[in-house]
N, C-alpha and C positions, 0 to 999 in steps of 0.2 A: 504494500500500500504506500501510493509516496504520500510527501508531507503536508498537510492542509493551507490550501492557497495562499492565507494569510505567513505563509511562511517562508515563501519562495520569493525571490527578490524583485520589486519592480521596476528595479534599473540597476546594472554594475555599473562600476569605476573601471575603468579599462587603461592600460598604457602598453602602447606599440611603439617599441624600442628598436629602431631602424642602425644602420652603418655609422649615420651623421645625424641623426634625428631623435625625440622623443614623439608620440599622437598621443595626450590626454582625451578621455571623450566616457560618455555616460550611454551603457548599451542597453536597450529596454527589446526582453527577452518576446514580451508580446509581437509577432511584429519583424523581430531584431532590425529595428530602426537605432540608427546612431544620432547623440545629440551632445553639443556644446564643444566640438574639436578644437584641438589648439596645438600646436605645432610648437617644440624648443628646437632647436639647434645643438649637438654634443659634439664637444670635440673628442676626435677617436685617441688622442694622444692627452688627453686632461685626467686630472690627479683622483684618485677613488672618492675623494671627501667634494670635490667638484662635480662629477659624475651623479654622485648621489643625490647631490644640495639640486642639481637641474632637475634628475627624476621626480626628486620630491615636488619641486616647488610647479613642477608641467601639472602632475597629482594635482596640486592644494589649489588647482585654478579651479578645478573642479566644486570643491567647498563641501566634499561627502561627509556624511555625519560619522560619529565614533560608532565601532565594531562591526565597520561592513568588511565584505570580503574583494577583494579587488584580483582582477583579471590582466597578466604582464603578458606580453610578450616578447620572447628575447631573444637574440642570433645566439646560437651555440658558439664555439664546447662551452655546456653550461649543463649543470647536474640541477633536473628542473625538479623529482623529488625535496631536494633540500635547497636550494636555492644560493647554489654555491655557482661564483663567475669561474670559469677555466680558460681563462683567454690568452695565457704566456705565449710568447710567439708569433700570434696569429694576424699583426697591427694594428688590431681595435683593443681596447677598453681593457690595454692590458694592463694598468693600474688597482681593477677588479679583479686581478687573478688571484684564487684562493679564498675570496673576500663572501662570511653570506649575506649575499645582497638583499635575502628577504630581512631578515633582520635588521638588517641598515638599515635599508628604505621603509619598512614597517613603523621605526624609532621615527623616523625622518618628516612621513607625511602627518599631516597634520589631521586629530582625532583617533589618531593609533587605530589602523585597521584591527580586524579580528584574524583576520590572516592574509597572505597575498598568495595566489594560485598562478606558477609562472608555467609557462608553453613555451615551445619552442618556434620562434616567429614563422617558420613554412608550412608545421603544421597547422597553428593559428591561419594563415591565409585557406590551406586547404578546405579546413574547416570551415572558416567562414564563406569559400566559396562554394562549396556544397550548400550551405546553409540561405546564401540570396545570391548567389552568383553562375558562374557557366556551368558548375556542376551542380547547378540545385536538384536534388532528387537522385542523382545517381548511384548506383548498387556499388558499382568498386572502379574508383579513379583514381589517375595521377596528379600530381602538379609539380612545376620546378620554377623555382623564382632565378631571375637571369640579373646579378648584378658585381657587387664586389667578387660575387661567387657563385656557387650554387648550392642553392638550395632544394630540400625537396620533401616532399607527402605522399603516402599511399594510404587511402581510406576506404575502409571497407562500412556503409551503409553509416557513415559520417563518425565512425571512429578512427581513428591514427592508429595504425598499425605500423611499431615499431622495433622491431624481432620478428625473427624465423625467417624461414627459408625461401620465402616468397618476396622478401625487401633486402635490398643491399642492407651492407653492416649498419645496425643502425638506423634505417629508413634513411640515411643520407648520402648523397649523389654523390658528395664532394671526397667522399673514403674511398669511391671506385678511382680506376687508373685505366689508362691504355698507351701501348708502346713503352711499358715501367714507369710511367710518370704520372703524377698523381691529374686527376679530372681536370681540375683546378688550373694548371701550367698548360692549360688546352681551350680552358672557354672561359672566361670570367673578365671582369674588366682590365686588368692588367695583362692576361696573355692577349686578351685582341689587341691591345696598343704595344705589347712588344713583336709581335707578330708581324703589326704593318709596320712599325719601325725598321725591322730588322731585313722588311724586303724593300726598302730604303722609303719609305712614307717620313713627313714631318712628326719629331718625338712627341711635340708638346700638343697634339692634336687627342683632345678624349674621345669616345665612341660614340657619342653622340655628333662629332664633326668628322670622324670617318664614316659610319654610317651614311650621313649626307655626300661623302665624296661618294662610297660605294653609287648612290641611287642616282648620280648624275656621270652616271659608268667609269669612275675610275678601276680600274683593273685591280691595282695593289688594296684598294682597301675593301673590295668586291671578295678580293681572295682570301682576307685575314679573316671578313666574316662568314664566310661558305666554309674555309675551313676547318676554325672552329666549332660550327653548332651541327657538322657530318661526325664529327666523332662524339660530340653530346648524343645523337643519335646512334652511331653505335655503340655507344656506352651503355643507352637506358634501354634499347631495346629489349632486350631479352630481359628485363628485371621488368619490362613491363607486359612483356609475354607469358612472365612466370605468374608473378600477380595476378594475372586476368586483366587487366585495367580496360574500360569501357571506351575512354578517353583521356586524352594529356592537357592539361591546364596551363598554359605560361602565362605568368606573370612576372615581375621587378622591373627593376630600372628602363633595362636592356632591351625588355616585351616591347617596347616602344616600336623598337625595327622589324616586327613581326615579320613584314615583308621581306623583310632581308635573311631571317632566319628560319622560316618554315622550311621553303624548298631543298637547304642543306640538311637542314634536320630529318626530312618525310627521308630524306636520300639515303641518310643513317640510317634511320628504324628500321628502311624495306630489307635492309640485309635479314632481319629477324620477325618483322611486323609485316603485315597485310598495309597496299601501298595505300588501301583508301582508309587508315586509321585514323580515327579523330584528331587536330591539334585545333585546341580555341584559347584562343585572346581569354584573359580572365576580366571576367564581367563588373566585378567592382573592387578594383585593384587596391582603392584607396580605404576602402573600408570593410572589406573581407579580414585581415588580419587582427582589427579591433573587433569584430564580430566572435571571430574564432576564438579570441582570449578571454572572451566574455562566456562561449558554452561551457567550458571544465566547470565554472564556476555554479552556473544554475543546473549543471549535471548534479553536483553535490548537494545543492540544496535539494534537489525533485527527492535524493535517495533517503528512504525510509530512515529513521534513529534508531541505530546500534543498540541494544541493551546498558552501555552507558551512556548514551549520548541525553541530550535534551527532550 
């Protein structure tokens, strides 16, 4: 029996913790309508006690009352059970390494949550986009978010599935390799901009301004990105053959140049995939991953109280 309606939330606190970014915003489960977004700025290289002070303070726009439960999401390596950051090495927010973030940021925002429920941000999109977005309603999809890196989700009838033998390690794209090298040194923002650098393109050019060289037929920056999203394709293929997946979801940054990246990507999968497999633009980019950090949280409320609980 779940919990009597008066008990289930009529709106979370949500933060969607991007590369460079914080999204405060208030998610009302009826509906899953978003309201009162507000955007921080983080710098990826700023001090743990910095880092926090933004998170919180994106929070306390919001003005939620004491002992609500709050819905994060956050780029991995991050131990989202316990709420510990694992970011050494990785160029972001490596001043949170080791650090629990839930505890910080619990102290931090203002009215002392009852607890914070952190996700992992591709899940969160996944999730959320199942939930109003291009995979509303479907039985078992993928998604991969295209930006500093890759990201990625397999959900089976709008849970995350994250172990066994049907998902990469992990449920994440970015632990696969091909040709011994990790995914990553293959498609992600920095290999597309070393890639056309290296077959002599301008360095200081990001992939939003090769992109545009690509679609106005430059050759070198047409090849940096056909070449990288053929082996994103043949990377996920067969993990999405194994799956079942119905359909692939792209979304981040990157999704922008869809046009530039499906046709190398359809080109990868066919070595393993049916060539007429679904690839869809994600339907609400901007607000699927505050949606998604928002269901763990009313998933908890709906479930029945334990023999000790309340």
């Amino acid at each position: 029996m779940n919990r009597p309606a008066d008990r289930l939330p009529a709106r979370i606190p949500v933060l969607e913790v991007g590369g460079t970014h914080v999204t405060a915003g208030w998610v009302l489960p009826d509906g899953w309508q978003v309201h009162d977004l507000s955007r921080t700025e983080l710098p990826a290289q700023g001090s743990a006690e910095q880092l926090i002070a933004l998170l919180a303070g994106a929070g306390a726009r919001l003005a939620a009352p004491p002992g609500v439960v709050w819905g994060v999401a956050m780029p991995g390596p991050f131990d989202y059970a316990r709420g510990v950051a694992h970011y050494a090495g990785v160029g972001k927010f490596e001043a949170l390494a080791g650090l629990d973030v839930g505890t910080a940021l619990g102290a931090a925002l203002p009215g002392r949550p009852a607890a914070v429920c952190f996700s992992n941000d591709a899940s969160a999109f996944g999730v959320g986009e199942w939930l109003i977005g291009a995979a509303r309603g479907a039985t078992r999809c993928a998604m991969v978010t295209l930006g500093t890196g890759v990201g990625s989700a397999f959900l089976d009838n709008g849970k995350s599935i994250e172990s066994g033998p049907m998902v990469p390690p992990q449920a994440e794209a970015h632990l696969l390799s091909h040709a011994g090298r990790p995914l990553e040194d293959w498609v992600s923002r920095r290999a597309i901009r070393a890639a056309f650098a290296a077959a002599g393109g301008p360095e200081a050019l990001d992939v939003r301004e090769i992109a545009e060289l690509a679609r106005a037929g430059n050759a070198t920056a047409g090849t940096a990105f056909s070449a990288a999203f053929r082996v994103l394709g043949e990377v996920l293929g067969p993990w999405l053959r194994r799956f079942g997946a119905e359909l692939l979801v792209v979304g981040g940054s990157i999704s922008r140049s869809l046009d530039l990246i499906e046709p190398p990507l359809r080109e990868g999968l066919s070595v393993s995939m049916d060539s007429g497999f679904p690839i869809v633009p994600a339907g609400r980019p901007e607000l699927s991953p505050l949606v998604g950090a928002a269901y763990p949280v009313w998933r908890l409320a709906c479930q029945p109280p334990g023999p000790h609980q309340p």
